[in-house]
FIZA-86520 format. One record per residue (C-alpha): x, y negated, z negated; residue in three letters; residue number from 1. Coordinates in steps of 0.25 Angstrom, whole numbers, padded with zeros to 4 digits. Last residue first. Layout:
// FIZA-86520
R     c1     c2     c3   aa    i
R      X      Y      Z  ALA  NUM
...
//
This chain:
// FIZA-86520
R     c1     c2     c3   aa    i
R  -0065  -0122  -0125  UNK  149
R  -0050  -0128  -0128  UNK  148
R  -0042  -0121  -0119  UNK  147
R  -0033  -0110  -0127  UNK  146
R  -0024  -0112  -0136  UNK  145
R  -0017  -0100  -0137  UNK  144
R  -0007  -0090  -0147  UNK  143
R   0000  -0080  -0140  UNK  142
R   0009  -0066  -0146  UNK  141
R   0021  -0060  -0146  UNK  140
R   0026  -0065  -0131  UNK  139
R   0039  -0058  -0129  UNK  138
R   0051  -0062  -0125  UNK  137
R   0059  -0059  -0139  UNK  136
R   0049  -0065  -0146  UNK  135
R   0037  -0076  -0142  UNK  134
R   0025  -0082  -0149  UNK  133
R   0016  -0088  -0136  UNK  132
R   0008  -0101  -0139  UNK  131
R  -0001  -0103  -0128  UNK  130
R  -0008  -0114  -0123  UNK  129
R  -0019  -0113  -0115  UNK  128
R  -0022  -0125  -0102  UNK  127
R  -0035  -0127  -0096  UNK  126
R  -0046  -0118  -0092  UNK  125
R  -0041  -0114  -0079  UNK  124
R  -0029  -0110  -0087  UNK  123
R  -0015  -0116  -0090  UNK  122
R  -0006  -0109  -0098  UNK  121
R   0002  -0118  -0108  UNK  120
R   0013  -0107  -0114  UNK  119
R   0020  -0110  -0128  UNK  118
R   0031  -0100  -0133  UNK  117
R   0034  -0096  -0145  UNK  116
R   0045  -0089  -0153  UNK  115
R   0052  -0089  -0142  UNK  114
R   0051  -0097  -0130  UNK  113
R   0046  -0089  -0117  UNK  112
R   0048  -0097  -0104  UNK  111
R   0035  -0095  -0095  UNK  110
R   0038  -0085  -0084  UNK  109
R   0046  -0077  -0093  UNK  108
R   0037  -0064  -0092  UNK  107
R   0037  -0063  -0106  UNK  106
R   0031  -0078  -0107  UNK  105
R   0023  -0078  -0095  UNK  104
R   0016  -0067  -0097  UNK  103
R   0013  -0068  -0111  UNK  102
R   0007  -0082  -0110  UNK  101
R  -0002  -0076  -0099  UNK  100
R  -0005  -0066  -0107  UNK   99
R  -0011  -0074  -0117  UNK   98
R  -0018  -0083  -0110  UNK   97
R  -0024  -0070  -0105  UNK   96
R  -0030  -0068  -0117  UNK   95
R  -0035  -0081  -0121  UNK   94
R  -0041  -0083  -0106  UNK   93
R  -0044  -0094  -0096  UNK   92
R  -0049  -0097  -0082  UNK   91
R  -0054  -0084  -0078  UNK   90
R  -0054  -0077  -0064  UNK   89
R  -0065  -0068  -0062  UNK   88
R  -0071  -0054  -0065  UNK   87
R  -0059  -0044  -0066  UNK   86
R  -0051  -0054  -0073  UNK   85
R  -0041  -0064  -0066  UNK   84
R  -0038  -0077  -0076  UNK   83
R  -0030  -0089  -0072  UNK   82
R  -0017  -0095  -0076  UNK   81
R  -0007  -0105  -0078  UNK   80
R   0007  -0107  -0082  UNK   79
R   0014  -0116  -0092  UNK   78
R   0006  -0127  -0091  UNK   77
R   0007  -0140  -0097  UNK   76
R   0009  -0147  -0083  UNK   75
R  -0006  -0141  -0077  UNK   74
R  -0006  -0133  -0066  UNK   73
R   0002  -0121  -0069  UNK   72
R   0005  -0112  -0057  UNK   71
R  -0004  -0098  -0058  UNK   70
R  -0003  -0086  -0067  UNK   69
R  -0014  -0076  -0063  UNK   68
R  -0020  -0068  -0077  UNK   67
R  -0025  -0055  -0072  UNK   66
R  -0034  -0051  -0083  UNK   65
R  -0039  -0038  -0090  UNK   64
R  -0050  -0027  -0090  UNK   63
R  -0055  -0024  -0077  UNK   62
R  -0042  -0018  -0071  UNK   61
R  -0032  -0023  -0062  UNK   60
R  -0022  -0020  -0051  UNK   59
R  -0030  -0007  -0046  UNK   58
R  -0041  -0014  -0050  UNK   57
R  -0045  -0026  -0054  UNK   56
R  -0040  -0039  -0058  UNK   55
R  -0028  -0042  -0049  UNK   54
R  -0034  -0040  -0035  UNK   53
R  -0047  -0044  -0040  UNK   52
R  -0041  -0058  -0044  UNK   51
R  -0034  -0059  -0032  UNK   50
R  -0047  -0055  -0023  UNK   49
R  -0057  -0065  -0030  UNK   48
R  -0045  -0077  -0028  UNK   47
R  -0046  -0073  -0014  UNK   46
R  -0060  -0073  -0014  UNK   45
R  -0062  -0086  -0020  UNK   44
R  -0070  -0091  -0032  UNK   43
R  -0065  -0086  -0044  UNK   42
R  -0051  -0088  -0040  UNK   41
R  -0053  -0102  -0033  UNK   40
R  -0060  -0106  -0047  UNK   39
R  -0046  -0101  -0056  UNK   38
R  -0039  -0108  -0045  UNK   37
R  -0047  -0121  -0047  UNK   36
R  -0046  -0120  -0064  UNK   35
R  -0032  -0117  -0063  UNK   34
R  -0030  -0131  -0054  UNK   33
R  -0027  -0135  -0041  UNK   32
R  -0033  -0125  -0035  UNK   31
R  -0028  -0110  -0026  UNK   30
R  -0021  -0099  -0032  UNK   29
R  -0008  -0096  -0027  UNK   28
R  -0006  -0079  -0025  UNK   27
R   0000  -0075  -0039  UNK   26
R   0011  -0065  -0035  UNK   25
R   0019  -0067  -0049  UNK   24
R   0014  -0068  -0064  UNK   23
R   0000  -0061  -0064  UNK   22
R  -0004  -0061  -0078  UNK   21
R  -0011  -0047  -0082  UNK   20
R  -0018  -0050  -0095  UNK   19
R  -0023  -0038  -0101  UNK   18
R  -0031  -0039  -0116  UNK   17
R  -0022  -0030  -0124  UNK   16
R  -0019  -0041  -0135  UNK   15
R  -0017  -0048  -0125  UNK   14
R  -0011  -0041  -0113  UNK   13
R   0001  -0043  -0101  UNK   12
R   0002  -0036  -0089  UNK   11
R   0010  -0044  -0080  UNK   10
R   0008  -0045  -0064  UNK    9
R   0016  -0048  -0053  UNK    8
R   0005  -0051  -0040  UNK    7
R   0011  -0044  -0026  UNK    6
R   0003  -0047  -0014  UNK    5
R   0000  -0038  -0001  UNK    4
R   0003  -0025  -0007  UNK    3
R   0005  -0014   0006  UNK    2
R   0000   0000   0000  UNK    1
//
């Protein structure tokens, strides 16, 4: 079988909650802003068809998230994200937040400080920060302020 896109993932969890976060082979989303892209892939076929490709099987199963990392828009912004389940895109998650913060600490994307490291993700919701404790390059645990509701 001939693969027409490659997409790196990491499986991370909270608390056993699944989190894949694709770090590499993200195609480019279209808008300006999180909230636009997070619109474009809930309402166009091609954004249907990523999402589907992700989410559910062979790649994916029902229970869990794809959590696409995409270029930060806003200045305070470490990195942004969107939500893929099986259902529809999503604009904002304690859990996943979670494992974003994970993933781009252990994976050296964002620079890991030890003992804590703060991470501003930037959602369609508005911006979480998330205060990572850190030893030995690992991420222990995550502490967030989330969007204020």
């Amino acid at each position: 079988m001939r693969w027409k896109r490659t997409i790196q993932l990491l499986d991370v969890h909270a608390e056993g909650e699944i989190g894949r976060v694709a770090i590499g082979g993200v195609p480019k989303i279209p808008g300006e802003t999180i909230a636009a892209q997070l619109h474009w892939l809930n309402t166009d076929p091609k954004g249907d068809e990523l999402r589907r490709f992700l989410c559910l099987e062979p790649r994916g199963a029902p229970i869990g998230s794809v959590n696409l990392l995409l270029p930060a828009r806003h200045p305070e912004a470490d990195a942004a994200f969107i939500i893929l389940q099986p259902d529809q895109a999503h604009a904002s998650s304690g859990s996943n937040s979670i494992c974003v913060t994970t993933a781009l600490l252990e994976s050296g994307i964002v620079e890991m400080k030890e003992p804590e490291t703060i991470v501003t993700l930037e959602t369609a919701a508005g911006l979480v920060k998330a205060t990572a404790t850190c030893r030995d390059g690992r991420c222990e645990k995550v502490r967030l302020t989330m969007v204020p509701s």
